[in-house]
Backbone as a ProteinNet text record, in pm:
[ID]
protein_1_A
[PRIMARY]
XXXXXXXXXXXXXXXXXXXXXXXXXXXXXXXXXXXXXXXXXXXXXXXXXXXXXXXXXXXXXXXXXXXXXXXXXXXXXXXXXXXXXXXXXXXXXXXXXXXXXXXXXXXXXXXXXXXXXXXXXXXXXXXXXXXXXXXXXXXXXXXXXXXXXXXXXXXXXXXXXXXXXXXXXXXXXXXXXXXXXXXXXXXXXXXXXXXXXXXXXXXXXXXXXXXXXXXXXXXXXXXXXXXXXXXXXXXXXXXXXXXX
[TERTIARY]
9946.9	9876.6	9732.3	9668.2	9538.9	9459.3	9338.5	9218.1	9205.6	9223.3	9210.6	9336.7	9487.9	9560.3	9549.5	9479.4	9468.7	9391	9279.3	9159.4	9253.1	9336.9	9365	9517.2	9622.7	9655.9	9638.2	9499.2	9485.8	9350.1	9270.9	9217.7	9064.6	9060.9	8914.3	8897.2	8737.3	8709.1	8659.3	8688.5	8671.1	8484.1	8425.7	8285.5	8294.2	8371.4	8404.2	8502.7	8615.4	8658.6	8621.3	8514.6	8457.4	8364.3	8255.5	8197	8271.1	8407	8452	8507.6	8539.7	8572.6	8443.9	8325.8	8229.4	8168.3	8202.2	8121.4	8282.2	8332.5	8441.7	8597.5	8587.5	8687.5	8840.4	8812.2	8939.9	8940.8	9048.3	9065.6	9078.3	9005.9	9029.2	9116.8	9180.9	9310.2	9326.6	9459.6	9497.1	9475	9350.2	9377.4	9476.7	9467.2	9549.5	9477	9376.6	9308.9	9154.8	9122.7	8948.8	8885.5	8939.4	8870.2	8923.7	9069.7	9218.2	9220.2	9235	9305.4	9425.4	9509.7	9659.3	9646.5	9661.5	9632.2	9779.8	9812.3	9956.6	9977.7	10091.7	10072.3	9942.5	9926.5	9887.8	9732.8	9706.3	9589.5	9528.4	9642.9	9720.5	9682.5	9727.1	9711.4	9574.4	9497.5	9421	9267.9	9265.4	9234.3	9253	9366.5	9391.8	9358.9	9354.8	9314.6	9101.5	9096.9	8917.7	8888.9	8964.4	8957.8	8986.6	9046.7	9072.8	8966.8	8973.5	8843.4	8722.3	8674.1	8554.2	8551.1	8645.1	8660.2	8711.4	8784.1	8836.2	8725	8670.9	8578.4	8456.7	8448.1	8285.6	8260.4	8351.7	8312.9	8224.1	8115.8	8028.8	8084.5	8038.4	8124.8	8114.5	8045.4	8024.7	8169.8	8205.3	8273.9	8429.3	8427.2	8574.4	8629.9	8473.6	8480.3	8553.6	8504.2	8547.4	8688.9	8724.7	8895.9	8952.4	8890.7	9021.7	9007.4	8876.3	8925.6	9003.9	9041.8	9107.1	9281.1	9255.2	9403.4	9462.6	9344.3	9397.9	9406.5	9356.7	9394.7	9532	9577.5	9776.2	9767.2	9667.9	9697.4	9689.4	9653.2	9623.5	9761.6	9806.1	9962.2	9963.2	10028.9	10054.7	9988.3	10044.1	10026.6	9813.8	9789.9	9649.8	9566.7	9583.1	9574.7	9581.3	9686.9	9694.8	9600.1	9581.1	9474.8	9329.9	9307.3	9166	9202.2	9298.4	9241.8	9232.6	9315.3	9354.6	9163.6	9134.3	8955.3	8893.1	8871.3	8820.2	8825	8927.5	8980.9	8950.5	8936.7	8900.6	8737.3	8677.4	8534.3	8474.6	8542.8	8514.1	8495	8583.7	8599.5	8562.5	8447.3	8357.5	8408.9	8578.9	8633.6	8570.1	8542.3	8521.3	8320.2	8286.8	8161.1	8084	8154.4	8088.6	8171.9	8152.3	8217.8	8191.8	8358.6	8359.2	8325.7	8193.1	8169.3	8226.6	8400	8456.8	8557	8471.3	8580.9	8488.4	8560.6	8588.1	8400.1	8384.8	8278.8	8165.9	8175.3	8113.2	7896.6	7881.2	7754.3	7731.7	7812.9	7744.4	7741	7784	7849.8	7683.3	7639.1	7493.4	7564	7465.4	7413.8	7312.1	7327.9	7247	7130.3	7058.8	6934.9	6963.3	6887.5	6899.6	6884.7	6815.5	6744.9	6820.8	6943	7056.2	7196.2	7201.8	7313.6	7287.9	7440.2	7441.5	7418.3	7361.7	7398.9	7507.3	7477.7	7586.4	7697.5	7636.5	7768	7822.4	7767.8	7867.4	7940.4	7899.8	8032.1	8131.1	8029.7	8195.8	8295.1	8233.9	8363	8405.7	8340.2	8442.1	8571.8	8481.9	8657.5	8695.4	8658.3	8765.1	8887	8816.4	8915.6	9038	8960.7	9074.5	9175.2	9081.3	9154.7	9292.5	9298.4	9377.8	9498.7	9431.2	9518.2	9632.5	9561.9	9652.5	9745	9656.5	9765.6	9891.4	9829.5	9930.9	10098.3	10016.2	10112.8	10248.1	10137.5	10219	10331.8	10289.1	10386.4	10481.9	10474.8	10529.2	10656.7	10582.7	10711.9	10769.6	10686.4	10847.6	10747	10605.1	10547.1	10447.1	10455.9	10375.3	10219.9	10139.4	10014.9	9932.9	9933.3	9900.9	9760.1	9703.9	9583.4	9468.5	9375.8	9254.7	9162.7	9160.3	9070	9178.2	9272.3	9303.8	9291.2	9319.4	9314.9	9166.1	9057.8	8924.2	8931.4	8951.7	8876.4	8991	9048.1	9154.1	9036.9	9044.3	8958.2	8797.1	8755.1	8618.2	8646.1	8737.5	8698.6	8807.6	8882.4	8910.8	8784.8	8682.6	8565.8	8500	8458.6	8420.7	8442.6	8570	8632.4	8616.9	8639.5	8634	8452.8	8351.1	8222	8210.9	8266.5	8268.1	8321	8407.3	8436.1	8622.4	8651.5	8810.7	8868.6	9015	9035.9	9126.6	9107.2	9162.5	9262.5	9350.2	9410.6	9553.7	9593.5	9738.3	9853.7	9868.7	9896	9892.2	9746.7	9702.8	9720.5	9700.1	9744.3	9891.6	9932.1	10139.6	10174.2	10128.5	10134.6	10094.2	9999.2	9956.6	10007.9	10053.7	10088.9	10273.5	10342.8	10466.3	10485.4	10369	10357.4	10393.8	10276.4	10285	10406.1	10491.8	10581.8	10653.1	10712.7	10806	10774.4	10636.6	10540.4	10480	10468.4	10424.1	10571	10660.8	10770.5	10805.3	10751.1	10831.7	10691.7	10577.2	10500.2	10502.3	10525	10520.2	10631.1	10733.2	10897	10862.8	10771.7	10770.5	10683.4	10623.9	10509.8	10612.2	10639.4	10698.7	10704.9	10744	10687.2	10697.8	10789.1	10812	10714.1	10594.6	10525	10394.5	10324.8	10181.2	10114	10039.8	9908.1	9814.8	9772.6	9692	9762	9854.8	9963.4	9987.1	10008.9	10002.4	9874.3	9747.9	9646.5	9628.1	9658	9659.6	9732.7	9823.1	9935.3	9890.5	9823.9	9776.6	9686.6	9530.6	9411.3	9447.3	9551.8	9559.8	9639.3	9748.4	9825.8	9740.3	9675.3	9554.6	9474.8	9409.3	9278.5	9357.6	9464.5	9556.1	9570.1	9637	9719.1	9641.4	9554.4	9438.1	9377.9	9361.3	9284.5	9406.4	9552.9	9634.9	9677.6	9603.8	9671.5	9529.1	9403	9284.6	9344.7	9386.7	9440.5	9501.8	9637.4	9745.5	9685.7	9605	9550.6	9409.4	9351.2	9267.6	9360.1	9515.4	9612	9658.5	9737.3	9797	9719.8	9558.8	9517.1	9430.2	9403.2	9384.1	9484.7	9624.1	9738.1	9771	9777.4	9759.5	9669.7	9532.2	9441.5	9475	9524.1	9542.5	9632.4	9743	9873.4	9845.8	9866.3	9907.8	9909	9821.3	9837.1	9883.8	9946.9	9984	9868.4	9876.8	9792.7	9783.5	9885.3	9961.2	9856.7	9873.6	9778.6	9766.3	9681.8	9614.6	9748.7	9885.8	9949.6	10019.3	10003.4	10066.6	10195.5	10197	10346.3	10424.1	10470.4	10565.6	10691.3	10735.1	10877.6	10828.6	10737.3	10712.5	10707	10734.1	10705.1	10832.2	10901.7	11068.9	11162.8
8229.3	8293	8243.5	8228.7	8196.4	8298.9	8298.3	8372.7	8478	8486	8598.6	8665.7	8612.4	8700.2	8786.4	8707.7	8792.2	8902.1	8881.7	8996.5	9105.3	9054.6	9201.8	9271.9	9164.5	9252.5	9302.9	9293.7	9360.3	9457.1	9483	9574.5	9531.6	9398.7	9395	9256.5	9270.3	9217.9	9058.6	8926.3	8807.2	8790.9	8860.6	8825	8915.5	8989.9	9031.3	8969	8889.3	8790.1	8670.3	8615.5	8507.3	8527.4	8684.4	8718.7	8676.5	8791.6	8774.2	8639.5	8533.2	8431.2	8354	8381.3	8324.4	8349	8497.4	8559.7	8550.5	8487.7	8448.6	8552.8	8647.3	8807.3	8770.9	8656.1	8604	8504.6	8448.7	8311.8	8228.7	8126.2	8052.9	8008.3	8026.4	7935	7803.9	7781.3	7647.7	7571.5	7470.3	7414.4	7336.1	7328.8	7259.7	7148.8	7196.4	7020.6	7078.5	6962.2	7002.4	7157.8	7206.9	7280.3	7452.4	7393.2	7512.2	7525.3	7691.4	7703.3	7812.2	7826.5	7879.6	8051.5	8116.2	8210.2	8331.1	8390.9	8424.7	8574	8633.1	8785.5	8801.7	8657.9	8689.9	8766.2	8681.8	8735.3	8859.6	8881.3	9036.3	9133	9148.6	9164.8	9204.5	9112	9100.6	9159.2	9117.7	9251.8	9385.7	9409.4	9561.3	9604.3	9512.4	9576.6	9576.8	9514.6	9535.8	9659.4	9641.6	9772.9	9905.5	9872.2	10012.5	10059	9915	9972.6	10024.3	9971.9	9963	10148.5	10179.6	10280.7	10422.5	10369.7	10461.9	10503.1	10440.6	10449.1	10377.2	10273.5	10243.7	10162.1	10068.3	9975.5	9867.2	9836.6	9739.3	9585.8	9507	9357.6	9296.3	9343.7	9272.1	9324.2	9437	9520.8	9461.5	9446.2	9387.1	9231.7	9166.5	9020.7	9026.8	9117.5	9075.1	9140.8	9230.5	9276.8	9134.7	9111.2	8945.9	8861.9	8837.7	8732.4	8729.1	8881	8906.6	8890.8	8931.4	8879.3	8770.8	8683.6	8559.4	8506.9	8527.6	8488.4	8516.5	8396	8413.3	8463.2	8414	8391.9	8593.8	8675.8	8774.5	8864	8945.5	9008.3	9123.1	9157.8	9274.4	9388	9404.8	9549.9	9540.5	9395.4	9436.3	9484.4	9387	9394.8	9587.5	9648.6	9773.8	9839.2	9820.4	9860.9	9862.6	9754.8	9719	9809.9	9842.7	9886.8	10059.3	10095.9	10232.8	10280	10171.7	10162.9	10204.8	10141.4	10133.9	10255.9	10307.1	10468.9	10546.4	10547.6	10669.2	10658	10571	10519.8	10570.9	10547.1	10584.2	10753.2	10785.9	10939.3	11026.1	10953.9	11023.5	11077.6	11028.3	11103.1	11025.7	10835.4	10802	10763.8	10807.1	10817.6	10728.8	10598.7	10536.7	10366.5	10281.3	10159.8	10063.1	10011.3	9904.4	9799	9694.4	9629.4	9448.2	9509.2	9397.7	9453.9	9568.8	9643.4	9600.1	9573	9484.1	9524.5	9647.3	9728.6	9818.7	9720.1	9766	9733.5	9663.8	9641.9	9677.8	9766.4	9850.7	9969.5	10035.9	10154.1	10211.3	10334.6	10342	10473.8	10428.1	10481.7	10611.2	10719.6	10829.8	10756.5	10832.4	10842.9	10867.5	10814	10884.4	10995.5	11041.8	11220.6	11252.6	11239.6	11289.7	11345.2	11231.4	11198.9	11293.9	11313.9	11395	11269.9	11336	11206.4	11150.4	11023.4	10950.7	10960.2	11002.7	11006.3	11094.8	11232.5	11348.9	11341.9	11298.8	11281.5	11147.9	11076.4	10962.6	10991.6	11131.1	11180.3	11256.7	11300.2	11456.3	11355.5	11261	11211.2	11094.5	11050.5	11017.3	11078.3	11208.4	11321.7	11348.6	11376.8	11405.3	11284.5	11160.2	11057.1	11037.8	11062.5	11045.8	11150.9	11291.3	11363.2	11309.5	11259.5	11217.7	11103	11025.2	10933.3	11006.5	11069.8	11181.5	11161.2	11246.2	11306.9	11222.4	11075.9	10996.6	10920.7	10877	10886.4	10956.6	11129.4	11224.1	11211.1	11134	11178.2	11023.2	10899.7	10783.7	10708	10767.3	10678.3	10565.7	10457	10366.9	10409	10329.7	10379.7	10251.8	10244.2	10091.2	10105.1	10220.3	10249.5	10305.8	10219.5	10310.7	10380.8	10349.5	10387.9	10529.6	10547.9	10684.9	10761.5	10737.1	10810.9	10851.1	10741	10787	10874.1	10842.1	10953.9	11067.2	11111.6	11280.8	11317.8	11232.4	11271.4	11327.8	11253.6	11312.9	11449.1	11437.8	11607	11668.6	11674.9	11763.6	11795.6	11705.6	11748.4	11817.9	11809.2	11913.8	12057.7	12078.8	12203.8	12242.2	12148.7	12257.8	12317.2	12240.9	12273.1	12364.4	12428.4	12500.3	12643.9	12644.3	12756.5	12785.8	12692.9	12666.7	12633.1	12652.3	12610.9	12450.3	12372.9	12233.7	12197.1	12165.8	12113	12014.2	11959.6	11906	11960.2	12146.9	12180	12182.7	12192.3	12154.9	12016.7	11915.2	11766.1	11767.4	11821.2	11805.3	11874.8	12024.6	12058.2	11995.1	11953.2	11864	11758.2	11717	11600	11561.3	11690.1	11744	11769.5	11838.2	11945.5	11805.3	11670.3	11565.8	11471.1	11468.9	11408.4	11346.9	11469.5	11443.2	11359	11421.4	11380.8	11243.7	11208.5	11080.4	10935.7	11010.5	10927.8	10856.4	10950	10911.2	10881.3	10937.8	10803	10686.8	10621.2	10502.9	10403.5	10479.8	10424.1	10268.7	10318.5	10190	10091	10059	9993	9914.3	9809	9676.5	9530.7	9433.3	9332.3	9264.1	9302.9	9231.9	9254.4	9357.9	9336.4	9229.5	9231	9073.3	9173.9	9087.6	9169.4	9244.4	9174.1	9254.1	9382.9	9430.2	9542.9	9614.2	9586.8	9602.6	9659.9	9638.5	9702.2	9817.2	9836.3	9902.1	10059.8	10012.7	10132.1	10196.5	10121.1	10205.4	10244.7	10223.2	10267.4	10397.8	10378.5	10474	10586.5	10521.9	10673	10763.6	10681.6	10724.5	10842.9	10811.1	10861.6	10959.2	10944.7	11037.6	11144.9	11121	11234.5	11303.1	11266.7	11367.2	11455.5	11413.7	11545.4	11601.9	11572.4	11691.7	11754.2	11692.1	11761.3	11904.2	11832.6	11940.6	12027.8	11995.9	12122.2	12215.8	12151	12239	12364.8	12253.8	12360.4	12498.4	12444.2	12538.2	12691.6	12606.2	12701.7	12844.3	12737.7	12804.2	12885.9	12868.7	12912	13057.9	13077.2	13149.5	13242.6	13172.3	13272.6	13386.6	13316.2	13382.6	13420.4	13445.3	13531.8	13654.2	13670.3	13773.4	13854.9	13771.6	13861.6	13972.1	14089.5	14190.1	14158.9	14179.3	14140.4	14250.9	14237.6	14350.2	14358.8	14477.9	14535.7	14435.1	14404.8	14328.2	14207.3	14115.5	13985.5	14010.1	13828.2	13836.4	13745.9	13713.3	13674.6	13776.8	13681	13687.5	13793.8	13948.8	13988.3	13909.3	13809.2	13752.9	13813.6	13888.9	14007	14053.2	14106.6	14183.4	14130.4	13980.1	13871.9	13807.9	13858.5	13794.7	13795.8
11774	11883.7	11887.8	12005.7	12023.4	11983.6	11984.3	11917.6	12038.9	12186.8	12306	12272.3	12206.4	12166.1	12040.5	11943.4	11825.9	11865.1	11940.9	11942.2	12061.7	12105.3	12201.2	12066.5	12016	11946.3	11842.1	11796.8	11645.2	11668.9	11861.4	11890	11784.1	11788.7	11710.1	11822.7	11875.3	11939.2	11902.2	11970	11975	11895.8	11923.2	11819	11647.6	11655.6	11539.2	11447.8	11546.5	11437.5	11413.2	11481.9	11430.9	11358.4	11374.4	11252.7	11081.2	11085.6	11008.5	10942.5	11012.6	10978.5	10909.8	10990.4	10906.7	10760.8	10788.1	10644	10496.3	10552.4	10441	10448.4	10526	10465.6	10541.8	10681.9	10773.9	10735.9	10717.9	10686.4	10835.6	10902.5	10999.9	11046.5	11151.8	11236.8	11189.7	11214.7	11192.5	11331.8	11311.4	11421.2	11476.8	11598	11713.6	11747.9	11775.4	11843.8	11813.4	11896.5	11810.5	11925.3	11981.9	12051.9	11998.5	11990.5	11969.6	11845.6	11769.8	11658.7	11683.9	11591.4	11650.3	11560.5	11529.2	11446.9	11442.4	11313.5	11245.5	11217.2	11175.9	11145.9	10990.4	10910.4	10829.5	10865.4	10974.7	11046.3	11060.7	11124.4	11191.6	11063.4	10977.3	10835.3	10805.9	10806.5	10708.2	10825.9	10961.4	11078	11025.1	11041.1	10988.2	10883.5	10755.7	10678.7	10653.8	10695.9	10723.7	10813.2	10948.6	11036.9	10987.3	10861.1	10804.4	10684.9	10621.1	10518.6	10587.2	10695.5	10759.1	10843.7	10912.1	10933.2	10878.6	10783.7	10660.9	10555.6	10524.7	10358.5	10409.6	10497.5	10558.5	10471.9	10409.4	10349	10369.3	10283.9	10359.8	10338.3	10367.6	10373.1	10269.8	10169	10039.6	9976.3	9994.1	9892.8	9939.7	10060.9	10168.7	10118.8	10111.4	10038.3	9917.2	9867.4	9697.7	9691.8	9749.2	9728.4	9847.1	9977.1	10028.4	9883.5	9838	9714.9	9629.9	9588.3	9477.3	9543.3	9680.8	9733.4	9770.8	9782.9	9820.8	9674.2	9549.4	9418.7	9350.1	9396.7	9355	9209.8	9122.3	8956.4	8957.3	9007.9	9030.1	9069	8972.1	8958.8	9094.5	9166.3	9256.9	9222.4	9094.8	8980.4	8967	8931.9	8896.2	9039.4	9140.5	9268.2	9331.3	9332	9343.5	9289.7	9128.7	9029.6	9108.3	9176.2	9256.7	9380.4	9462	9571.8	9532.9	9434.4	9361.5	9346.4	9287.9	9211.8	9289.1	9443.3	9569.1	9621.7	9669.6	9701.3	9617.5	9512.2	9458.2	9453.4	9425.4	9470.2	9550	9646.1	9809	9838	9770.9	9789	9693.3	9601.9	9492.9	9374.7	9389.9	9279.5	9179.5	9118.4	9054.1	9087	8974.9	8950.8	8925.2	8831.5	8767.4	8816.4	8811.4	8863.7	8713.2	8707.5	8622.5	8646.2	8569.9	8656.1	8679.3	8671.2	8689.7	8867.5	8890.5	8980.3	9149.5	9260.2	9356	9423	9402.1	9492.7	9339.1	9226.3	9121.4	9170.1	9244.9	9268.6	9371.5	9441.9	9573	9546	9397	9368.7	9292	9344.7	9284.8	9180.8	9074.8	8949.3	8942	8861.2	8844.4	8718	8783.1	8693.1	8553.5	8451.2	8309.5	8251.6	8410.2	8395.1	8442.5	8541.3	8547.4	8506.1	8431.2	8333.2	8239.6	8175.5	8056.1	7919	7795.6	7672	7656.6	7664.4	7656.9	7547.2	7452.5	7319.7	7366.5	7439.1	7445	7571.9	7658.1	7791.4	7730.3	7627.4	7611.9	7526.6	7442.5	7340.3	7391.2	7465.6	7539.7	7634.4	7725.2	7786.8	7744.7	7642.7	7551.7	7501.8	7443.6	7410.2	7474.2	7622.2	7711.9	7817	7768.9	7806.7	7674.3	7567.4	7460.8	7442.7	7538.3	7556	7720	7822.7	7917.7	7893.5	7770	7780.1	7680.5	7606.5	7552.6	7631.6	7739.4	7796.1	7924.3	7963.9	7994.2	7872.9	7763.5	7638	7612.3	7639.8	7624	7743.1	7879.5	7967.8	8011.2	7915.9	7897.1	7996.9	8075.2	8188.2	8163.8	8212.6	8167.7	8184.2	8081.7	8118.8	8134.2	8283.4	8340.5	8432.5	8442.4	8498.9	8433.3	8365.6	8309.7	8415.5	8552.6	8641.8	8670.5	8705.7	8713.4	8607	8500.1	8333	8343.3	8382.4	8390	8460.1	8617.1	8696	8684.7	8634.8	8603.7	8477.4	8357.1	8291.8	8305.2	8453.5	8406.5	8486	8570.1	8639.9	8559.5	8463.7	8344.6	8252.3	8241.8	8149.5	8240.1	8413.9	8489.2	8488.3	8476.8	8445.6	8349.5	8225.1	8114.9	8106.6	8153.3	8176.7	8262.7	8382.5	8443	8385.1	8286	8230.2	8199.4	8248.1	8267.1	8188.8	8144.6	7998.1	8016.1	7962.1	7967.2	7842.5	7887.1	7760.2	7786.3	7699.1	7738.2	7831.3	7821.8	7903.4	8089	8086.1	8206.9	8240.4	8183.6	8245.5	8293.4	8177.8	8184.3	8322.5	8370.9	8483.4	8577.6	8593.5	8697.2	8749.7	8661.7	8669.4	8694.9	8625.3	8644.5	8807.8	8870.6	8955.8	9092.7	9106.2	9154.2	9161.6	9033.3	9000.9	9127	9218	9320.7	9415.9	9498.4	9582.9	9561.1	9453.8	9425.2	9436.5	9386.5	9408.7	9514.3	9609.1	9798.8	9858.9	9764.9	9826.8	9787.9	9729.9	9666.1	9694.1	9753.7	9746.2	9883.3	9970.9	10057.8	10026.1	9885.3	9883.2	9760.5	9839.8	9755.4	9766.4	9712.8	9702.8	9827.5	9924.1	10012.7	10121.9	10089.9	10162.1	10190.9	10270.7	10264.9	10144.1	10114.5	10020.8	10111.1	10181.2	10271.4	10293.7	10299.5	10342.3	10236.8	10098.1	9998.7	9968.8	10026.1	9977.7	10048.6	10209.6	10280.8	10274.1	10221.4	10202.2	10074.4	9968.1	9855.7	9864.5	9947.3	9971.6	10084.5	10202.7	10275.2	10228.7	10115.7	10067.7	9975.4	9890.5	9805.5	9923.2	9977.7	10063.1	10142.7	10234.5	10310.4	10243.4	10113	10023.1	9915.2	9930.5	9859.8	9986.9	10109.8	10189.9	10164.2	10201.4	10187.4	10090.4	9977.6	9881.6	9871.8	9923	9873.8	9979	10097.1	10211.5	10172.4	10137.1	10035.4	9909.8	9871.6	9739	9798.8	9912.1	9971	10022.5	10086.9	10147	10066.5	9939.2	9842.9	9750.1	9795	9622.4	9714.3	9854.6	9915	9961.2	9959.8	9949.4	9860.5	9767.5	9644.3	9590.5	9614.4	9600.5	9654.6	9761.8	9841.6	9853.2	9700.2	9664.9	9563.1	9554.6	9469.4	9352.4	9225.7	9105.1	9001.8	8912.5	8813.2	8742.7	8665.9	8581.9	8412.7	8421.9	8290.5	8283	8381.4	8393.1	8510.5	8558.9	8676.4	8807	8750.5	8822.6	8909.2	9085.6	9173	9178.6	9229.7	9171.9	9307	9280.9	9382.3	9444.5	9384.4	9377	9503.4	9516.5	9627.3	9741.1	9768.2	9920.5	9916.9	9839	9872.4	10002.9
[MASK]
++++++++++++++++++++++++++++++++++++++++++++++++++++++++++++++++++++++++++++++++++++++++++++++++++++++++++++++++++++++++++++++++++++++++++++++++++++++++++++++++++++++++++++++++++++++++++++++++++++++++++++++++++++++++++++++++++++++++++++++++++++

C-alpha cells in the first residue's frame, strides 16, 4: 500500500508517519521507484502500536524507540520481549517505582530524592524478604518464576501494606495470587507466537493496563459490598448466610 493508504488505514496522519520514520520507531517503505515507497501490515503494526503507547501511557519517543529496538532485535526471545513491555505497563501506571536500568524507559523513569526514600538496607531487606517469600509460593504451586519486575513490583506494595498496618505474609501472596489464577489464564490464552511482535507487545501492555483498572473497579465494588454486610459478633466476617 502507498503511504495516503497507510495514513488513512492506520488513522495516523501522513506527517506523523514520516515523523516517525525519521526519528527511527517506523521502519521506511520499500521503495518502488525513486519517488514511490510500497508499505505492509508490518507497518500497520507497528502504527498501532505507537498510537497506543502514545495514547495509552503517553509515552514519550525516547521510551517507544527503545522497546521498536528491542523488537526488531531477533537475538531477543518473545518471553524476554514480553518481560520489557510487562516493565513498561507497570511503569506507566506507578505500580513500579524504581526502573532497571537495563529496562526500555529506565532513563525517562524519575527518581525520589534521598530525603525521600526510606534507608536503603531496610527497604532492600524487607522486599527481599518478601520477594523470597513470593517466589516461595510460585515454587509451591509448580509456576515458573520468569519475571523479576513483577516479583518486584507485588513485593514492594506487600512492604506498603505491611507499613500501613496490615498483616503480610505467605498467606496473603498464595491468596492473591490463587484468587487471579483463573482470570489470568484467559487472559493470556490469545497472546502467542503467531502473532507480529509489534502485536505481541500490544496485547501485553494493553491486557496489563486494561485489567488492572478492572481489577481496582472490582475490588472498589466488592470491598464496599461487603463493608455494608452484617458482621457477627464472633469476627469481623461478612455473615453471608443472610444474602443467600
Amino acid at each position: 500500500m502507498k503511504l495516503s493508504a497507510l495514513a488513512a488505514e492506520s488513522g495516523v496522519s501522513t506527517a506523523s508517519i514520516k515523523y516517525y520514520i525519521h526519528v527511527g520507531i517506523l521502519p521506511p517503505g520499500r521503495k518502488r521507484n525513486a519517488t514511490t515507497a510500497v508499505y505492509s501490515q508490518a507497518h500497520l503494526d507497528r502504527l498501532a502500536l505507537i498510537t497506543w503507547l502514545r495514547r495509552e501511557l503517553g509515552s514519550p519517543i525516547e521510551s517507544i524507540a527503545a522497546l521498536t529496538r528491542a523488537i526488531d532485535d531477533e537475538s531477543l526471545e518473545n518471553i524476554e520481549l514480553m518481560g520489557l513491555c510487562q516493565r513498561l505497563a507497570l511503569e506507566a501506571s506507578n505500580v513500579l517505582k524504581s526502573a532497571d536500568p537495563a529496562s526500555p524507559t529506565a532513563h525517562s523513569t524519575s527518581q525520589p530524592d534521598d530525603s525521600e526514600s526510606p534507608p536503603h538496607s531496610e527497604s532492600s531487606s524487607s522486599s527481599s524478604s518478601v520477594e523470597n517469600d513470593i517466589r516461595g509460593v510460585l515454587h509451591e504451586l509448580g509456576w515458573p518464576d520468569i519475571s523479576p519486575t513483577a516479583v518486584a513490583s507485588m513485593a514492594g506494595v506487600l512492604d506498603e501494606l505491611s507499613a500501613s498496618g496490615y498483616h503480610v505474609g505467605p498467606d496473603t501472596i498464595r491468596r492473591h495470587i490463587r484468587s487471579l489464577a483463573e482470570v489470568a489464564s484467559r487472559n493470556t490464552r490469545p497472546i502467542t507466537d503467531d502473532l507480529s511482535r509489534d502485536r505481541i507487545c500490544i496485547e501485553v501492555m494493553r491486557g496489563i493496563t486494561m485489567h488492572n483498572r478492572l481489577l481496582i473497579t472490582t475490588s472498589a465494588l466488592v470491598h464496599a459490598s461487603l463493608s455494608a454486610m452484617p458482621r457477627s459478633s464472633q469476627n469481623s466476617a461478612p455473615q453471608a448466610t443472610k444474602f443467600e
